[in-house]
N, C-alpha and C positions, 0 to 999 in steps of 0.2 A: 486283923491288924497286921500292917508290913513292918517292917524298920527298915532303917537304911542305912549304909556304914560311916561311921563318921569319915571327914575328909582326910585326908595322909597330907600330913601338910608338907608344903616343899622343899627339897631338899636344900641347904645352904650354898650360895655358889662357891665354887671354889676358891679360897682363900691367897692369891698368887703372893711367892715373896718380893721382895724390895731388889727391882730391878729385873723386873720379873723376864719377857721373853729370851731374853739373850742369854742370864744366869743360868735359869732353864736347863737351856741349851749347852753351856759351858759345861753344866753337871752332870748334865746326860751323856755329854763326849768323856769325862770322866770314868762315871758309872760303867761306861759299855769298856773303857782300856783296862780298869779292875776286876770287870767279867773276864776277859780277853786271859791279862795275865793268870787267872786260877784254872783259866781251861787251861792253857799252858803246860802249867806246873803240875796237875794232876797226869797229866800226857806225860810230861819228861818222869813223874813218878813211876808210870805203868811199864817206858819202857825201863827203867833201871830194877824193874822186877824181873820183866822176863827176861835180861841178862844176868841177873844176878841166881834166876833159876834154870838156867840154860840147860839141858840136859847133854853128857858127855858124847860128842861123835861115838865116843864107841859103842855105846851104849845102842845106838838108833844108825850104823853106819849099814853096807851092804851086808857084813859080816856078824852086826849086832843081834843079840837075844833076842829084843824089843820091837828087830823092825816089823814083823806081822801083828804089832800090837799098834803102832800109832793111830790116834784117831783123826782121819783126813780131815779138811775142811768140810765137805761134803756130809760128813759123819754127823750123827746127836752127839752132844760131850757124853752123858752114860752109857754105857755097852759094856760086856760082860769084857771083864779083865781076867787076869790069872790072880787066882787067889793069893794075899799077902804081896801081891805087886803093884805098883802104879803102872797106869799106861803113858806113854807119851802124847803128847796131843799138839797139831798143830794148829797155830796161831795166825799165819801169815805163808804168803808164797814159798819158793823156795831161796833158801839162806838164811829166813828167818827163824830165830829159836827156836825147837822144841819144848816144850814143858809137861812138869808132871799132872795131871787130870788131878790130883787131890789137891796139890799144891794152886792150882787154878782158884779150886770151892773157896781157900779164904783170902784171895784177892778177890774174886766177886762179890763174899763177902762185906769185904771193905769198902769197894763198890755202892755196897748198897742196890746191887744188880741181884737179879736171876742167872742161873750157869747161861741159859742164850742171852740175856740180855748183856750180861757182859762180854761173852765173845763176841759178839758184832761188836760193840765199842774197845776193847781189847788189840781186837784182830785189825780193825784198820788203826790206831796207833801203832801198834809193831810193824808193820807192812812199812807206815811213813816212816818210824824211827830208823829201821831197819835195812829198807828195801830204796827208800825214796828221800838218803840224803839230801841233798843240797834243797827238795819242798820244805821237807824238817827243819833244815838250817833255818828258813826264811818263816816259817811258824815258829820257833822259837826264839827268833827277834822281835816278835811281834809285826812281821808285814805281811802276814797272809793270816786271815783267820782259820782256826782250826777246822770249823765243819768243810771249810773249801779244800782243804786239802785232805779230811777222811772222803770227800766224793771221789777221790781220784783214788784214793788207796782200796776204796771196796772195791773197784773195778780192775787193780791190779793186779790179785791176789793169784787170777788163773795164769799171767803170762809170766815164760822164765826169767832168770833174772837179768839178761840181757836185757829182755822186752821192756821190764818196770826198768832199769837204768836207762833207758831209752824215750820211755814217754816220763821220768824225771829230769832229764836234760830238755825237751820241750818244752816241757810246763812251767819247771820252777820259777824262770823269769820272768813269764806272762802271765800267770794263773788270773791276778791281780785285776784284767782287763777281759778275762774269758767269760763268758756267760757257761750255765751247766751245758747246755748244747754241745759248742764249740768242745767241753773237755771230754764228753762222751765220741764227738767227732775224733779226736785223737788218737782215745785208749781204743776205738776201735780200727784206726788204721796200726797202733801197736798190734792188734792182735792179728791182722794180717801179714803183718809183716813180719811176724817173728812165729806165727805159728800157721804158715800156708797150707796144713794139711786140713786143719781144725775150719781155717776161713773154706777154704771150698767145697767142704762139708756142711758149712753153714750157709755159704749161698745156693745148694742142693736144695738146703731144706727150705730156705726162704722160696727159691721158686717153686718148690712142692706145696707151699702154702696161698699161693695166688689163686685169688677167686675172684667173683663177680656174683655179688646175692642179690634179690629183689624180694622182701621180706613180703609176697605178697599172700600168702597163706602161712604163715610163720606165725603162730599165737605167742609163741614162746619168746622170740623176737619182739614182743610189744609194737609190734605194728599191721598187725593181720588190716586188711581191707575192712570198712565200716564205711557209716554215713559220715565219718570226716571225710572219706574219698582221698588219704593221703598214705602212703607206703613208705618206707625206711627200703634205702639201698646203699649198700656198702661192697666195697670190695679191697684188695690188695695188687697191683699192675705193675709192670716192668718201669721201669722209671721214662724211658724215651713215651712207650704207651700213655704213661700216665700226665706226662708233658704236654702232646699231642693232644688228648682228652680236655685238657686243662685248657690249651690256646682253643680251640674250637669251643666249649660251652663260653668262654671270655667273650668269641668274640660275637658268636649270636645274641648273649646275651646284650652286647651293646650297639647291633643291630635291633635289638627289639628297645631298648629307650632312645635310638635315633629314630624309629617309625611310631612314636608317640606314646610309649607301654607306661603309667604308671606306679606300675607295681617297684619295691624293695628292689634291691640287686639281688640279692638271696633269693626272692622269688621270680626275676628273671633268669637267672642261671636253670632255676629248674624247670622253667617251662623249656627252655633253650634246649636244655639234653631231652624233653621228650621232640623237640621239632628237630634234633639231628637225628632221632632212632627213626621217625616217619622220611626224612629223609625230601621235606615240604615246604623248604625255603625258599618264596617268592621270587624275593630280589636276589640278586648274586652280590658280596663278602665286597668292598671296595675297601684300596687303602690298605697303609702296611703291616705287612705281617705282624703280629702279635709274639712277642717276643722278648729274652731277657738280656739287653744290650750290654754288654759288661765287660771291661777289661781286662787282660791277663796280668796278673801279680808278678813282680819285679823277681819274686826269685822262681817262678816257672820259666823252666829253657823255651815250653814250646807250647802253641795252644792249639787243639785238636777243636775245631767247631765245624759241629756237625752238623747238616740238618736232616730232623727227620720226619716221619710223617708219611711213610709208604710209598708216596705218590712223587717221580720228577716232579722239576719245579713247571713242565710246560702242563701237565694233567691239575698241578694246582693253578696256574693261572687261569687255566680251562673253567676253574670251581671246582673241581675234585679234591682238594685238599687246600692246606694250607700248612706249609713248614715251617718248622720250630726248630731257634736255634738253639743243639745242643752243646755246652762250653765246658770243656774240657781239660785240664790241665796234667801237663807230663813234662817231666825233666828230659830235657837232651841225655842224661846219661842211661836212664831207662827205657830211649828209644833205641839209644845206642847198643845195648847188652845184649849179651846173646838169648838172654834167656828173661822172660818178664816174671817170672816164682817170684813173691814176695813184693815187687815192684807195687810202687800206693800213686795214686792220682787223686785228681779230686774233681768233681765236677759242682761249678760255680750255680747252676740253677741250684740245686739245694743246697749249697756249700757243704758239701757232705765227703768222706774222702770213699776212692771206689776203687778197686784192684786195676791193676794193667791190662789184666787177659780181661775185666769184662768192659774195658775201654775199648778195646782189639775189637770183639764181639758185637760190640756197638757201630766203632765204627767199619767195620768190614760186612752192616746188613745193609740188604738191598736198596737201592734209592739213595742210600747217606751219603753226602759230599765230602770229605774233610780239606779242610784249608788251616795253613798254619799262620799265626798274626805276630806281629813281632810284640818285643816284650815292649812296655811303656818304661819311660826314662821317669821313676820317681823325683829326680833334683834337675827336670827341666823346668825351663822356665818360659811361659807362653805367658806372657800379660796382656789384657786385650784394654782398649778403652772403654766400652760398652759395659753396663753394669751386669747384663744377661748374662751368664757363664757359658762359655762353649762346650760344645761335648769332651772334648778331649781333655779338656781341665778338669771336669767333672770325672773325669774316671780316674785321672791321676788322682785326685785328693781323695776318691772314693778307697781307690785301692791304696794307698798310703796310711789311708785312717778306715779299720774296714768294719766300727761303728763310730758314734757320737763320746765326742770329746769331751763332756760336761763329767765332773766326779762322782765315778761309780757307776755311769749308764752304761748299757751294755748293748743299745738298741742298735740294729744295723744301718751301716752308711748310706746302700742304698735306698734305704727310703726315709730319709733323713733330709732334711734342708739344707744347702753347705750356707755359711752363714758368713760374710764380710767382717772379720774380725775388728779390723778397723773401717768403720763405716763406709760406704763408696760415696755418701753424700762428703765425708768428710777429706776425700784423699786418699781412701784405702783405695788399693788398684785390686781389678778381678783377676788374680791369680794365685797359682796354686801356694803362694808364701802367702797370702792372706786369706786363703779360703779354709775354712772346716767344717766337717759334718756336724749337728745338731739335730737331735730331736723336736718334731715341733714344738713339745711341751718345754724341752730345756732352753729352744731359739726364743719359745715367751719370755723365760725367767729373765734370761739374758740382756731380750729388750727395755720389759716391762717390770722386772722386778728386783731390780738394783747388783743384778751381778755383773761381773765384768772378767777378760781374760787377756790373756797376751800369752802368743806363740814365741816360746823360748830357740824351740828350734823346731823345724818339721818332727811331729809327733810328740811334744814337750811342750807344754801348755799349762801358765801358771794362773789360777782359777782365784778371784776373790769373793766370798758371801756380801749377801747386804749387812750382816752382821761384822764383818773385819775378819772372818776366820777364811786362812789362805791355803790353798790346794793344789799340791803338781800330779797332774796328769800326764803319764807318757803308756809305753806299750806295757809296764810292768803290770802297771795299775793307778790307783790314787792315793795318795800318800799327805799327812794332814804336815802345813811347816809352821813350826815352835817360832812364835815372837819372838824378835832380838833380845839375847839374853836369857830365857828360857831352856830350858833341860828338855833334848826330845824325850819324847813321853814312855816309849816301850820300852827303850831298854830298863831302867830303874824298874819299871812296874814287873816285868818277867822275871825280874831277880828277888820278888815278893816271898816273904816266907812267914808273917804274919799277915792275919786282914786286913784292910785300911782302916782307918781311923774314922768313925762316925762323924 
């Protein structure tokens, strides 16, 4: 005999209350500025501990008993002390407090942490408190949330305290509109420029780590050769190489769906790198270079565009190649100096920031052309009649807004829709005081799903929900605005010293 389990019967739908999606909504924006303020207020707690356990300069100075005792950053908090002594321990970069290693145990305590689990959440509070004024300031008003500004403070802690007052005067203002990318871009031209010895030590080893594998006996690898007949390849390349690699499989690959190929783009791409290794391309490459057309930004004195690619441009028009423009950006005063140590550029294909001498390097290799392009005038004004956008409008609004304007995204310009603020069916005219970048998912909402915006001023952009809830967007970030009449919401909440009220 079977049996069989009786049925689970179904769960009741959810109960919504009176006035349901918007209220929701009202109470969840509530909800998150009451979380907001208690991360707060435990952050301003932590640091008025480690000031208020600050160990004496003399104590830990050049001359101090203590100083062969601290425990670096680097260090486990345990390690053998001197008997009946505390060790000092540090917390944060340098200028930040000392503290005593016992005295730590019952603040993690409190915590409710492990000794590591509190020093990493410890250590980047003291860093901001401490090290990264004016981001603090703007966390404890409630305009920047807390974990956005412990990402910048982990990444502080190795540079002097130049360096962190340096990449805190960049950030604080913008953090707001930064994706994590963009802040890791920063704190890593911080650390070349404040520590040139450590960077060219590290760009040593970076090219010391450049390879090219073909995982085709690699068991280990998970992809040794079988009867799937598919291999794993990876490697690490110079960046102009890795450019060049990049326009070539691009542009075979879309040689092979103009000559009828079916297949994914994914699986055109890889048939494409094995027909450039056999080196057994039919037809010959027509049509323009494959390439990242992009404007130089209003505060670059000068733009270095390169092209590379091994080959003059007459062996690629021959088919031997195909050049790739490299876009480069340097200030007039770092081309001027005597000396490039320290000097940061950046180069706009990856929007990555990249030292001066390996700009130099770049472009001083064989075949490279450099041309300098003048800067674009952000507050020109080119209106066309035509609703199409010309290029040069396109790169002005690109590089003026350098992602999508909608609250809180963070997606890039360029590959963004710029979007007719005021419609062009209606009288909106195509230029750069009515155009903005969007995302395409945020240029639907916009159309199709009851939001609306108006440019206050280039980069100033006040956002309405289909809800009624109103939003200014500029370069700091997004910022929610209080109904007429209404109490803005952070400051009261960060001044919280019981819970709220159920």
């Amino acid at each position: 005999m079977t049996t069989s389990a009786l049925p689970v019967p179904a769960a009741p739908a959810p109960q919504m209350r009176r006035g349901a999606c918007e209220g929701v909504l009202t109470s969840l924006r509530a909800a998150r500025d009451a979380t907001t303020a208690w991360e707060v207020e435990s952050a301003r707690l932590v640091t008025e501990w480690a000031d208020g356990h600050r160990l004496p300069a003399r104590l830990v100075g050049q001359d101090g008993a203590l100083l062969d005792q601290v425990i670096e950053l680097d260090e486990p908090v345990v390690r053998p002390a001197l008997p009946g002594l505390d060790s000092p321990m540090r917390l944060a970069g340098p200028g930040a407090p000392l503290v005593s290693d016992l005295a730590f145990c019952a603040l993690a305590s409190s915590l409710s942490m492990s000794l590591d689990g509190a020093r990493g959440y410890v250590g980047e509070v003291v860093e901001l408190g401490f090290r990264l004024p004016r981001l603090w300031d703007r966390v404890r008003h409630g305009e920047v949330r807390l974990w956005r500004a412990r990402e910048v403070a982990r990444a502080t802690t190795c540079l002097p305290a130049e360096g962190a007052a340096w990449v805190d005067a960049q950030l604080a203002a913008v953090i707001g509109s930064c994706s994590g990318t963009q802040l890791r871009r920063v704190i890593d031209a911080a650390l070349d420029r404040f520590d040139p010895e450590a960077a060219a030590e590290r760009r040593r080893t970076a090219a010391d780590d450049r390879h090219f594998d073909i995982h085709c006996r690699d068991p280990e690898a998970g992809s040794h050769t079988s009867t799937a007949g598919v291999v794993a390849v990876d490697g690490v390349l110079d960046l102009p190489d890795a450019l060049d690699l990049e326009a070539a499989v691009a542009a075979r690959a879309e040689q092979l769906a103009a000559c009828g190929s079916k297949e994914s783009r994914d699986v055109r791409r890889a048939l494409a790198l094995g027909e450039i290794a056999r080196d057994e391309l039919a037809l010959p490459i027509t049509g323009p270079a494959v390439h990242q057309d992009v404007a130089p930004p209003a505060s670059s004195g000068l733009e270095a565009e390169g092209t590379t690619g091994g080959e003059p441009p007459s062996a690629a028009a021959a088919g031997g190649g195909r050049p790739v423009r490299l876009v480069l950006h340097l200030s007039s005063d770092a081309i001027g100096a005597g000396s490039l140590a320290g000097a940061i550029g950046r180069c706009e294909n990856t929007r990555s920031p990249v030292s001066a001498e390996q700009i130099r390097s770049w472009c001083g290799a064989p075949g490279a052309r450099v041309s300098v392009q003048p800067v674009i005038d952000l507050a020109g004004h080119h209106p066309t009649e035509s609703y199409e956008i010309p290029a040069r409008v396109r790169q002005q609004v690109t590089v003026r807004e350098p992602q999508c304007v909608f609250p809180w995204c963070t997606r890039r310009a360029d590959r963004a829709d710029l979007d007719h603020i005021v419609p062009w069916e209606g009288g909106g005219p195509t230029c750069g005081c009515n155009l903005a970048p969007l995302c395409r998912r945020h240029h639907r909402a916009k159309t199709h799903a009851g939001w609306s915006y108006v440019m206050v001023t280039p980069g100033t952009y006040l956002w309405h929900s289909p809800g009624g809830a109103t939003s200014l967007v500029d370069s700091r970030g997004t910022f929610r605005v209080p109904d007429l009449g209404q109490v803005c919401g952070h400051g009261p909440r960060t001044a919280l010293r019981e819970p709220p009220p159920s």
